[in-house]
C-alpha positions as CSV (number, residue, x, y, z in Angstrom):
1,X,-35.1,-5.1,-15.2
2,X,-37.3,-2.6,-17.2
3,X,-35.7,0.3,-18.0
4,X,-38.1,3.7,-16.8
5,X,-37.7,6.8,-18.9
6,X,-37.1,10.2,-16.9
7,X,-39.9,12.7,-18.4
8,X,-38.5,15.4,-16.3
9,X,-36.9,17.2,-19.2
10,X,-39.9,17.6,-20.8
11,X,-42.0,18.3,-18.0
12,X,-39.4,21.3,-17.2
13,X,-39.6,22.5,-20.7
14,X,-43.8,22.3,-20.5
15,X,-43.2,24.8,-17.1
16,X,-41.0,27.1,-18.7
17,X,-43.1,27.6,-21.8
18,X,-46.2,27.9,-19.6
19,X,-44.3,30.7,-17.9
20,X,-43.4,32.0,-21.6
21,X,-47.2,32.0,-22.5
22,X,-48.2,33.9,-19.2
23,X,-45.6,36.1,-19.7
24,X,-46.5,37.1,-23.6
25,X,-50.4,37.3,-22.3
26,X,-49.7,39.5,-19.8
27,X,-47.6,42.1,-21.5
28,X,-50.6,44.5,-23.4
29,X,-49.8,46.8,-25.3
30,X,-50.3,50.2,-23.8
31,X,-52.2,53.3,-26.1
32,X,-49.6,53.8,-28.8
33,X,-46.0,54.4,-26.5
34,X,-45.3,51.7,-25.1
35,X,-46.1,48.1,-22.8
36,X,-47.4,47.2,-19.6
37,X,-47.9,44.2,-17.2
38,X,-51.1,43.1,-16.8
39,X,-51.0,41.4,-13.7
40,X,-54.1,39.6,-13.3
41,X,-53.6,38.0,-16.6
42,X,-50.0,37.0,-15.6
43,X,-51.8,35.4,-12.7
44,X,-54.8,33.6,-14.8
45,X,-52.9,32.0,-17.4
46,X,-49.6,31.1,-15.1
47,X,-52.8,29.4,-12.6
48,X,-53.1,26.1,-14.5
49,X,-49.1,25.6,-14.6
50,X,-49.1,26.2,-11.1
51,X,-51.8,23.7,-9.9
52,X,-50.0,21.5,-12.6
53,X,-46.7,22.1,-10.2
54,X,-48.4,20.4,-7.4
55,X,-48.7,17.4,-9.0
56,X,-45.5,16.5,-10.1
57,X,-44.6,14.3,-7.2
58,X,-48.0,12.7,-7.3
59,X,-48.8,11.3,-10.8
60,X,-46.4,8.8,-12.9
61,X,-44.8,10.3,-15.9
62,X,-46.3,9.9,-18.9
63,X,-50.1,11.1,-17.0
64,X,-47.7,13.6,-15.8
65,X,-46.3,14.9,-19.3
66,X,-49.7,14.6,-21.2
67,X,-51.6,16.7,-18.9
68,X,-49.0,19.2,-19.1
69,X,-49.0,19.1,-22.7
70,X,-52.8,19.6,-22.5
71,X,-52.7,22.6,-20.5
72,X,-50.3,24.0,-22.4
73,X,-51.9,23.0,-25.9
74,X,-55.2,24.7,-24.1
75,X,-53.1,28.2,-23.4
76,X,-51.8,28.3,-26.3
77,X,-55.0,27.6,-28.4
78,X,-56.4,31.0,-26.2
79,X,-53.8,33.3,-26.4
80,X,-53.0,33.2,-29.9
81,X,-56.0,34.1,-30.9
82,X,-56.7,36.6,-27.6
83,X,-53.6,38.4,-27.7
84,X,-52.3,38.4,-31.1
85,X,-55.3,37.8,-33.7
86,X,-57.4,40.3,-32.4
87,X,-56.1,41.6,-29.4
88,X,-59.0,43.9,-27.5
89,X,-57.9,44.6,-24.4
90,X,-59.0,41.2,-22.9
91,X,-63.0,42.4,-22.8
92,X,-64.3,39.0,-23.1
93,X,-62.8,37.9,-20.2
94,X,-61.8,33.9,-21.6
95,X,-58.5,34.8,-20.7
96,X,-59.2,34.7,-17.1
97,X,-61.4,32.0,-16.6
98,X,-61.0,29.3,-19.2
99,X,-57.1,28.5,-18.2
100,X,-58.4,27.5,-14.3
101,X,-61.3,26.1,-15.8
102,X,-58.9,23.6,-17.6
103,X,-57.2,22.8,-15.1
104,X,-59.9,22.1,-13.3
105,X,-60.9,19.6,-15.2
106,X,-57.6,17.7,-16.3
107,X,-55.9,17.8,-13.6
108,X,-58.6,15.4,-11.7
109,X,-58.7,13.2,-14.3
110,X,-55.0,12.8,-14.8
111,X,-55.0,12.4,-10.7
112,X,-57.5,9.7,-11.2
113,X,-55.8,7.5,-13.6
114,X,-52.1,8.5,-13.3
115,X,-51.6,8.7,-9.8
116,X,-48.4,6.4,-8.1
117,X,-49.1,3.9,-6.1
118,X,-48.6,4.6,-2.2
119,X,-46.0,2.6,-1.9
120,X,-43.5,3.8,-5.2
């Protein structure tokens, strides 16, 4: 009997740092006192984790995993250089659009090819 490996560790720990990630884009520094919660960014960058969510029943493990890690590479590769590099107030606006717009794009294709059988 093949033995099946249980990717739900990981995928746990690829929703909990997606939650870190929102969390540390959506705190903004505010004038020179103190910090405040950006909601909508909490919102735009917590979106692809959350579509993400909806597929966890749907797609076999390792499609699962790897399009989580690819979101989560994706966020990451934004909101290094968004929020900490040069942080200016979010007027480009990438940090809004470019997470859903990720998502929108792997999720499908990890759908497509990684989906479970009806049956399983």
């Amino acid at each position: 009997m093949p033995q099946t490996r249980d990717y739900r560790p990981a995928i746990f720990l690829i929703l909990s740092l997606g939650l870190s990630e929102a969390a540390a884009a959506s705190v903004v520094p505010f004038y020179n006192a103190g910090y405040e919660l950006d909601a909508f960014v909490l919102l735009a960058v917590l979106m692809p984790f959350l579509l993400w969510g909806l597929f966890i029943e749907s797609l076999r493990g390792a499609w699962l995993a790897a399009s989580g890690l690819v979101l989560l590479g994706i966020s990451l590769a934004l909101l290094v250089p968004e929020r900490y590099r040069h942080y200016n107030g979010y007027v480009d606006d990438r940090i809004y659009w470019i997470p859903t717009l990720a998502a929108a794009i792997v999720l499908p294709l990890a759908y497509a090819f990684g989906r479970r059988a009806p049956q399983a």
